[in-house]
C-alpha positions as CSV (number, residue, x, y, z in Angstrom):
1,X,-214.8,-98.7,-49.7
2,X,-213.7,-101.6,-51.5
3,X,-210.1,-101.2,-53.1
4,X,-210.9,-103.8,-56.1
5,X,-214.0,-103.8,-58.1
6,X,-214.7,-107.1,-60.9
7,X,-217.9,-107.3,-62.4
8,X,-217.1,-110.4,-63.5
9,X,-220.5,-112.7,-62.1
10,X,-219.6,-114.8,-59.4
11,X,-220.1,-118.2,-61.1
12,X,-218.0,-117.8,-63.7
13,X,-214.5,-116.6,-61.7
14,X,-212.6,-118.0,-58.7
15,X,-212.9,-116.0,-55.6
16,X,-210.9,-113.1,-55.0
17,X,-210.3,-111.1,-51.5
18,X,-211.3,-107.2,-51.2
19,X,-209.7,-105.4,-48.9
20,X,-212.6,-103.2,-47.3
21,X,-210.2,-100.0,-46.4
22,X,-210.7,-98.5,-42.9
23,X,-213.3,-101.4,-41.7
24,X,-211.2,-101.7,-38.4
25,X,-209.5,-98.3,-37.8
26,X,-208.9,-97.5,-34.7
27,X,-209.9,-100.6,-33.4
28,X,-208.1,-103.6,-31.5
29,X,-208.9,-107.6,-32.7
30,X,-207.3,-110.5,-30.7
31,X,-207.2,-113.1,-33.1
32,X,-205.8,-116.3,-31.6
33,X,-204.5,-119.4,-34.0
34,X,-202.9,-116.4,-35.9
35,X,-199.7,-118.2,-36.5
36,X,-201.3,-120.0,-39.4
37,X,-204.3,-121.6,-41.7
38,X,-207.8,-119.3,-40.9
39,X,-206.0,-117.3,-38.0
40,X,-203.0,-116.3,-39.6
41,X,-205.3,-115.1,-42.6
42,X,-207.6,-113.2,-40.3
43,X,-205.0,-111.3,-38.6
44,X,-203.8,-110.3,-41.8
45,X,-206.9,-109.3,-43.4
46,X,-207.8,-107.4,-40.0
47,X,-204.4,-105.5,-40.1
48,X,-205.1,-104.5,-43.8
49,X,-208.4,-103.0,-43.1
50,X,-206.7,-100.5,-40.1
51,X,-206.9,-102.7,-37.1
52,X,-204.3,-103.2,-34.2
53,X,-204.1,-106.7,-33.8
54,X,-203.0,-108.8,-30.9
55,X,-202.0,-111.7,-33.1
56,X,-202.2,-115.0,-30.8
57,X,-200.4,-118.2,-31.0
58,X,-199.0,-121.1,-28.2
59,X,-196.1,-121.5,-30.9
60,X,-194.7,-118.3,-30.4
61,X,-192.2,-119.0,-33.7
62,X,-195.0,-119.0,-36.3
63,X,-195.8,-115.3,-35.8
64,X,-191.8,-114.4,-36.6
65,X,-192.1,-112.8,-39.3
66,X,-195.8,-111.8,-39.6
67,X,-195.2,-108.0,-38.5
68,X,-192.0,-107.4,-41.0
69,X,-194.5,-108.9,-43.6
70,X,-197.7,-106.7,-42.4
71,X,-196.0,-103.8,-42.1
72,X,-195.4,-103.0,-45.2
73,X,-198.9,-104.1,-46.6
74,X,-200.9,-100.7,-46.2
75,X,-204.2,-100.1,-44.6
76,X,-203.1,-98.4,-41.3
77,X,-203.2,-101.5,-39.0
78,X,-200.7,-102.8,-37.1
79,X,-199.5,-106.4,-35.3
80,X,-198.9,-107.3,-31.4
81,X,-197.2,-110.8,-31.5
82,X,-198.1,-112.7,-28.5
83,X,-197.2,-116.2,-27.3
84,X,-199.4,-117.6,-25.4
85,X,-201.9,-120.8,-24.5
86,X,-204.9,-119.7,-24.4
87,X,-206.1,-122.8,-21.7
88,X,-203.8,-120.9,-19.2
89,X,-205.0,-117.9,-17.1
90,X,-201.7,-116.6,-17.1
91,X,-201.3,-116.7,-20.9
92,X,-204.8,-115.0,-21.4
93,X,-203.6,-112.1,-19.0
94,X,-200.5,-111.0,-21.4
95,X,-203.1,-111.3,-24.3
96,X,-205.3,-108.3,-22.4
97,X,-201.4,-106.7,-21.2
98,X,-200.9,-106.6,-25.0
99,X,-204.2,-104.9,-26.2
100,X,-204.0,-102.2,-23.9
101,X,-206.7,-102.7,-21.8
102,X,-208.9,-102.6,-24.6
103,X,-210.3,-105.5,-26.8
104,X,-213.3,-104.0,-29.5
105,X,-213.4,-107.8,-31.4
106,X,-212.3,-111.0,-30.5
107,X,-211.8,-114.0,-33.1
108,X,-211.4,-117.1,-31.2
109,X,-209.8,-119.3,-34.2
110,X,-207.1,-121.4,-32.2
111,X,-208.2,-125.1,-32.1
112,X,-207.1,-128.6,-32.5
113,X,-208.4,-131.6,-34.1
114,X,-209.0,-135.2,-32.8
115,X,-207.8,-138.5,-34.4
116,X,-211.3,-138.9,-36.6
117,X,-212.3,-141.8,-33.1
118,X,-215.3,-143.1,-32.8
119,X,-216.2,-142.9,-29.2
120,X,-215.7,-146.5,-28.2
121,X,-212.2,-146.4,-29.4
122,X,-211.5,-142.5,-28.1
123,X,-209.0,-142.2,-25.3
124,X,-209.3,-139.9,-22.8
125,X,-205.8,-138.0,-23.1
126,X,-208.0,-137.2,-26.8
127,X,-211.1,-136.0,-25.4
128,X,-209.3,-133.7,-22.7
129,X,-206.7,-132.0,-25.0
130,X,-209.5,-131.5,-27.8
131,X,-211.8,-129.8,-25.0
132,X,-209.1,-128.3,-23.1
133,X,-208.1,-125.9,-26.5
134,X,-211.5,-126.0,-28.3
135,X,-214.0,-125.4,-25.6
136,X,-211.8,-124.2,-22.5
137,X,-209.7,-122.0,-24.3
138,X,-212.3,-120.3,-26.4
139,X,-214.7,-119.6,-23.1
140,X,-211.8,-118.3,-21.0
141,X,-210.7,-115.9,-23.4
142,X,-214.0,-114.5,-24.3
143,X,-214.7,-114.5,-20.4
144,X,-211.6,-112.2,-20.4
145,X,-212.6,-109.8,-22.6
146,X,-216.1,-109.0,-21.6
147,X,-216.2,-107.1,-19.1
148,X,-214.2,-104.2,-21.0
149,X,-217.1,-104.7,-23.8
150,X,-219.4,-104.4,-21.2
151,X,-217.8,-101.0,-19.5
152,X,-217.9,-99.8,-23.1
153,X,-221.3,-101.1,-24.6
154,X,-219.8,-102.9,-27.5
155,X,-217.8,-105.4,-28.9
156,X,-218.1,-108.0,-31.6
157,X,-216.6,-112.1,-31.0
158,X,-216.3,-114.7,-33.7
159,X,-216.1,-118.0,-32.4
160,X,-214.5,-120.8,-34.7
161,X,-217.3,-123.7,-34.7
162,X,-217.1,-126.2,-37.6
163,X,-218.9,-128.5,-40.0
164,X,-218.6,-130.8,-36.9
165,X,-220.4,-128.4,-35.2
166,X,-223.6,-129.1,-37.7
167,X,-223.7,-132.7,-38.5
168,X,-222.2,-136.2,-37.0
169,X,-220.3,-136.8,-40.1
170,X,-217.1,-134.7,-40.3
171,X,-215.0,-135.4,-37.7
172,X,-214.7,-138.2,-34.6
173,X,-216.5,-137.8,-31.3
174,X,-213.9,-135.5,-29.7
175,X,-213.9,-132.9,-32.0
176,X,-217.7,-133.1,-32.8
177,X,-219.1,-132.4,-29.3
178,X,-216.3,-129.7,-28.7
179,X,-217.7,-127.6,-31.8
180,X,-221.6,-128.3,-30.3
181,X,-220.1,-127.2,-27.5
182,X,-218.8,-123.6,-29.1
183,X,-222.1,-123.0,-30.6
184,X,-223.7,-123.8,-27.5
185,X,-221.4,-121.2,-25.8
186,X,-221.8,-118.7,-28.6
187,X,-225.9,-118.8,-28.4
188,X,-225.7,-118.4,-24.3
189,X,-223.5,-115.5,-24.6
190,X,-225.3,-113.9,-27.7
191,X,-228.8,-114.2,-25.6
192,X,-226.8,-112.6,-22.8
193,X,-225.1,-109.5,-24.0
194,X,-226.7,-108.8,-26.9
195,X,-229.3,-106.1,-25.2
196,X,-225.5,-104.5,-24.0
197,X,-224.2,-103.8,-27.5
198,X,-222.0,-107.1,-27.7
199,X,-222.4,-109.2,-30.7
200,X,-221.3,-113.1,-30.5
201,X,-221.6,-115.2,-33.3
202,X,-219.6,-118.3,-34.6
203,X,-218.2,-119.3,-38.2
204,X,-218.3,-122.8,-39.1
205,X,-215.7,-123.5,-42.0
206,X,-216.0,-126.3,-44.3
207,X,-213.3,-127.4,-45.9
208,X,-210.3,-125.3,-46.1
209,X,-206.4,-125.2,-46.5
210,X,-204.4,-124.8,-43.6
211,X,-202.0,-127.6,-43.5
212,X,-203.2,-129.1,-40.3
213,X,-202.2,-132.4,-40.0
214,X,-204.5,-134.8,-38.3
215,X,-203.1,-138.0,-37.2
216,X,-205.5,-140.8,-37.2
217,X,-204.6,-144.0,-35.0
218,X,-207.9,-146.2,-34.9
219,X,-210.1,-147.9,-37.6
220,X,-213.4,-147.6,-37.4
221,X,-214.4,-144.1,-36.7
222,X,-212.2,-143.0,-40.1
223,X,-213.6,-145.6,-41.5
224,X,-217.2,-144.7,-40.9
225,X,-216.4,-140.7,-41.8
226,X,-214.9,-141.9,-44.8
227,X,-218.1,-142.3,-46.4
228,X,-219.6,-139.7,-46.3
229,X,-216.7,-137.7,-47.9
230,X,-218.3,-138.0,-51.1
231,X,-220.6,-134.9,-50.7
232,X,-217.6,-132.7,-49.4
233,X,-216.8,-129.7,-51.7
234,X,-213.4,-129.1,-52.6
235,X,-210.8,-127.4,-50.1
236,X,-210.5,-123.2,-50.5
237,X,-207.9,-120.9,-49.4
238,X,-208.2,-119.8,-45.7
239,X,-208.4,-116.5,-46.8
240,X,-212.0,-117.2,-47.7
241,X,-212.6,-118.4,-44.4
242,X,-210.9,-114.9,-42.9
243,X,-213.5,-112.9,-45.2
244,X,-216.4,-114.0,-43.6
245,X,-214.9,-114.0,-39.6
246,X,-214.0,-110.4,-40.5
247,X,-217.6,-109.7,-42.0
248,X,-219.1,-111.4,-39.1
249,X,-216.3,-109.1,-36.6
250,X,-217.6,-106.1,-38.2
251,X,-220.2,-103.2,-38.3
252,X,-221.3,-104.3,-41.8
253,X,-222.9,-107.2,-39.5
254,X,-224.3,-105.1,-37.1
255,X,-227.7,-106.7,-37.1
256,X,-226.3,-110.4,-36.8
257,X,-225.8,-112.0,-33.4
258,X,-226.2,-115.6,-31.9
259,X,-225.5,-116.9,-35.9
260,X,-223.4,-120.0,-36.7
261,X,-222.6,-119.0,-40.1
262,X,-221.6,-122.0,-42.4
263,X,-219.0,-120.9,-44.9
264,X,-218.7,-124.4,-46.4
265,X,-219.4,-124.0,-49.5
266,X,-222.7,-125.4,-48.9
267,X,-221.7,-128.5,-47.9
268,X,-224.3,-128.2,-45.0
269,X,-227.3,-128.2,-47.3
270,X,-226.5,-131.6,-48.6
């Protein structure tokens, strides 16, 4: 049941979030990149709606706090902090320690971004760090937890793609082949376990609020991006991101698998 009703038409007011009360009750989310932007919104919005989250983060310091501020929110749900890098195998370990054994939904959110380089001016440190988080990281930890989705005939995964992931235009080379990569991932493992009761989809945000700095050192791959900024749409909160990963994470989506939804405010039909 939805806890705030506006009939209001959609067009004609800015977007508001509704919690959906009970949507994850009794259920445990891992949701990595939970420290801030898209994950920390997720893991809140997760915890509102009566899940046990194991809230993920390699900066252990941006989840202080997170609890004390959940706690008192309502809805039932509950957050685990948990340091960890999800590149290393011991790190993905105390994420499964902290769930209990059990994971029903995964949303893989953490990721990094690249310095906008074209791929004649890329350097390898670039390209290795970008994969090692974006690609890596995501397959190991969705590695980890199927086998206990498998054992149980269900689970739901959100990967985090991007707009990168659907054109050539919004980001360097890096960063770009990492998100083909994640949908490429998401597809193989949809095909895969879908006939067990596991759902895999990814979420490819547009433009959103997070206050990820990206630091750009060469010339002419920003340079080249930079013009085709003109058919962006504006930034939203990351909230609106963390409505449709927990749509997608869901039973209301029950009947969606191997999708790479584009909440960009449809800056991939231009």
């Amino acid at each position: 049941m939805s806890t705030e009703q506006d009939p209001t038409p959609t067009a004609t007011r800015e977007w508001r979030e509704r919690i959906v009360e009970g949507r994850f009750a009794g259920r445990t989310v891992v949701v990595t990149g939970a420290g801030s932007g898209i994950g920390r919104a997720t893991a809140s919005r997760a915890v509102r709606e009566g899940a046990h989250v194991v809230g993920v983060d390699v900066a252990a310091e941006r989840l202080d706090g997170l609890a004390d501020e959940l706690a008192g929110a309502g809805g039932g749900g509950r957050l685990t902090p948990v340091g960890a890098d999800i590149t290393d195998d011991a790190s993905i370990a105390s994420v499964l320690e902290a769930a209990g054994g059990r994971v029903d939904a995964l949303a893989n959110i953490a990721g990094v971004m690249d310095d906008m380089s074209a791929l004649h001016e890329m350097s390898d440190a670039v390209w290795r760090r970008v994969f090692a988080v974006n690609v890596d990281g995501t397959m190991k930890l969705l590695r980890a937890v199927l086998p206990g989705m498998l054992e149980r005939g269900a689970g739901s995964v959100v990967n985090t793609a991007s707009e990168a992931a659907l054109r050539g235009s919004a980001a360097g080379a890096a960063y770009t082949a990492s998100k083909h990569a994640v949908v490429g991932l998401t597809r193989s493992a949809a095909f895969a376990y879908g006939p067990s009761g596991i759902r895999v989809n990814a979420v490819a945000p547009g433009p959103t609020v997070t206050g990820i700095e990206v630091k750009v050192t060469t010339q002419f791959g920003p340079a080249r991006l930079g013009s085709a900024r003109g058919i962006m749409p504006a930034a939203v909160p990351a909230q609106v991101l963390a409505s449709s990963i927990t749509w997608l994470l869901s039973d209301d989506a029950s009947n969606v698998n191997g999708v790479v939804l584009a909440s960009d405010g449809g800056w991939s039909a231009a």
